[in-house]
Every structure is written in C-alpha cells, then in structure tokens.
C-alpha positions as CSV (number, residue, x, y, z in Angstrom):
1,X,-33.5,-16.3,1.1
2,X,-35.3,-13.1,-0.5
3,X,-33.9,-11.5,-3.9
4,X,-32.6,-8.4,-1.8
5,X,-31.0,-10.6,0.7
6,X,-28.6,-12.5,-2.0
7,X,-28.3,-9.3,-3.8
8,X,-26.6,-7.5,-0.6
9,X,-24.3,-10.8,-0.6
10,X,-23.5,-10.8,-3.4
11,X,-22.8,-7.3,-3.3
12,X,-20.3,-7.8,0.1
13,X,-18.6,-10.7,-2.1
14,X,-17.3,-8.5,-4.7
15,X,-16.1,-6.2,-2.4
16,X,-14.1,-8.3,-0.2
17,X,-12.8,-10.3,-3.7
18,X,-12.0,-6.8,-4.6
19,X,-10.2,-5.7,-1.5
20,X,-8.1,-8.8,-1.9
21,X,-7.4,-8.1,-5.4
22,X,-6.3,-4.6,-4.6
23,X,-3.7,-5.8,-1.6
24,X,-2.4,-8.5,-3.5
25,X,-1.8,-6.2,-5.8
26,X,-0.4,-3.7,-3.6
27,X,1.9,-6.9,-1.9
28,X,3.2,-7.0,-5.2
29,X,4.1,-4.0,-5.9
30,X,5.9,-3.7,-2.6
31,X,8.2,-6.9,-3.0
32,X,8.8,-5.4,-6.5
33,X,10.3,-2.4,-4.6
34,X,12.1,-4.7,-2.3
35,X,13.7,-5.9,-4.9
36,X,15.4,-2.3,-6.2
37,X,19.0,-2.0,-4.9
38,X,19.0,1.2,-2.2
39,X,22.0,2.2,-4.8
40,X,20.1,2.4,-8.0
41,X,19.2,6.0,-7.2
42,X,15.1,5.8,-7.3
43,X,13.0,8.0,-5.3
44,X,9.5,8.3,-4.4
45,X,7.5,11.2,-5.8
46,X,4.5,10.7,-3.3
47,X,3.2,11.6,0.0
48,X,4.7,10.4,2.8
49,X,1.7,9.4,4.3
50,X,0.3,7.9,1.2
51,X,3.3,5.3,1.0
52,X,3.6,4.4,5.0
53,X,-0.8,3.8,4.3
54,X,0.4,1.2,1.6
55,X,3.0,-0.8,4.1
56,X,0.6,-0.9,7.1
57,X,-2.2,-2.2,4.9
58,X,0.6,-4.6,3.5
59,X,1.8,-5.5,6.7
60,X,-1.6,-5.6,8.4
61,X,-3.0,-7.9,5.4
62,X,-0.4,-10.3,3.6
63,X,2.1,-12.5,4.9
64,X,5.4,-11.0,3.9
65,X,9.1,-12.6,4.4
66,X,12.6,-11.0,4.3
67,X,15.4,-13.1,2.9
68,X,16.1,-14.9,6.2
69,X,12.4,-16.1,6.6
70,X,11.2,-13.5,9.2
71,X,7.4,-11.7,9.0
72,X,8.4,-8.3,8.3
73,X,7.0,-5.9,11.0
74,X,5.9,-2.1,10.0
75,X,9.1,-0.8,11.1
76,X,11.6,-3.2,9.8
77,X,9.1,-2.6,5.9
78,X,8.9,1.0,6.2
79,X,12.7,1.6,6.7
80,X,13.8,-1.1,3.8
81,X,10.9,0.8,1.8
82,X,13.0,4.0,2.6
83,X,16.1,2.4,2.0
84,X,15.7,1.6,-1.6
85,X,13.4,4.3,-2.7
86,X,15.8,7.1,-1.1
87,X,13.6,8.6,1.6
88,X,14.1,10.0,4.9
89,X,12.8,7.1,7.3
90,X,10.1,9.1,9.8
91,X,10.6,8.9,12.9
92,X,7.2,8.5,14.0
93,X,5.9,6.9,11.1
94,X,2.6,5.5,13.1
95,X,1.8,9.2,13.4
96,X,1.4,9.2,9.8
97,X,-1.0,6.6,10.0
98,X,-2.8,8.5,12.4
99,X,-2.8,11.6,10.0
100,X,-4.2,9.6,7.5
101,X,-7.1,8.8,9.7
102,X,-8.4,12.2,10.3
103,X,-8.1,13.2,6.9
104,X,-9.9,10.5,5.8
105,X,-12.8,11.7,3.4
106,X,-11.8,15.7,3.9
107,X,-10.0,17.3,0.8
108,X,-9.0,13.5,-0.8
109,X,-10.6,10.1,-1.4
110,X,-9.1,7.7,0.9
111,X,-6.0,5.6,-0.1
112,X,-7.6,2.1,-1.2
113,X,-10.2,4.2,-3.6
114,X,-7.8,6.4,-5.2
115,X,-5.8,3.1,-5.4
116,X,-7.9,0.9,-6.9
117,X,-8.7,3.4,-9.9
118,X,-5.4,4.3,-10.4
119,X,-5.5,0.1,-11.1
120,X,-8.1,1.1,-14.1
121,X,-5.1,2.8,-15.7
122,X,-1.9,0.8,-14.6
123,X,-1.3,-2.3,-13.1
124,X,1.3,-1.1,-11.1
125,X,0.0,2.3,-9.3
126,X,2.6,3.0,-6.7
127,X,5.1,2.5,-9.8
128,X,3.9,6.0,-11.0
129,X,5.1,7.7,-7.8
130,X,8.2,6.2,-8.2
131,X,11.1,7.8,-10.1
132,X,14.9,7.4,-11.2
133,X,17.2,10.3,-9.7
C-alpha cells in the first residue's frame, strides 16, 4: 500500500468516526428533549427545517426506543419532538426534508457542518435553539 493510498484512508476514517461522533451526539440531544415534559413551556427558536433535518438523520442513523420498546418512526419522533418543544407539527414534514435538499450548499452550509462546529463551542448544539416560554 503506497503513502497516498493510507493517507486517503485514513483520511475516510476520521470522517466516518466523525460522522458517528456528531449523530451520537445529536441521538443524545434528541432523547434529552424527549425527556422535557410538553407542559414545561420550552420552545424551539430554530428553523423548521433545520430540526425535522436533525430527526431524520436521527431516525435514519441510531436505533431509538419509546417507553414501550418500539423503533420510533419519523412521524411518531417529529410529533413527540413537537410535542414537548411547543411547535406546530407540519403536516408534510418530508417536504421539509425535501426543501433542505435543494438548498443544500446555496445561501447556508448544510446541517451536519454547521452542526458539527457549533460542537466546537457547546456540547449540546440543538440546546441553543431551544428556549423557556
């Protein structure tokens, strides 16, 4: 195996421990918010978009269980993620995914970069979108 070979290996290594490191963060974060009572009065501060982005790549990547034992599905995450932070549950909320998509790389960075710097500054990002009525 040649120097440049390893090196691009090496290279794909740290990004995939990376990516994991950033979703388990993120799974974190999300059981976290599970945990807030829907009466408590929080509410998110971000995009709609930028939240539903976090749940698929949750739902899509980590094993995640309700309290009776059952995979949570995208829609059964998004509304209990609604629920609790006090936000209107879309109706469509794949479109949103779809949004995301196409403006991918256009007037923002997409969602896992701005992500994982916000992790330079706080270890729990989606935290800071999140506030108390």
């Amino acid at each position: 195996m040649n120097d440049e070979s390893h090196e691009i290996r090496t290279e794909n290594e740290l990004k995939k421990n990376e990516m994991e490191r950033i979703l388990e963060t993120m799974r974190s974060e999300i059981i976290a918010i599970l945990a807030l009572s829907p009466h408590a009065g929080y509410a998110w501060k971000g995009t709609t978009t930028d939240l539903l982005e976090v749940i698929n790549a949750v739902v899509m990547s980590c094993e995640l269980f309700d309290e009776n034992g059952r995979r949570y599905t995208f829609g059964r995450l998004t509304h209990d993620i609604c629920l609790r932070l006090n936000r209107h549950e879309p109706h469509n909320p794949r479109s949103y995914l779809t949004k995301a998509r196409q403006r991918k790389n256009l007037h923002r960075p997409p969602l896992m970069r701005r992500y994982e710097a916000a992790l330079h500054h706080s270890p729990r990002p989606l935290f800071n979108h999140i506030v108390k009525k």
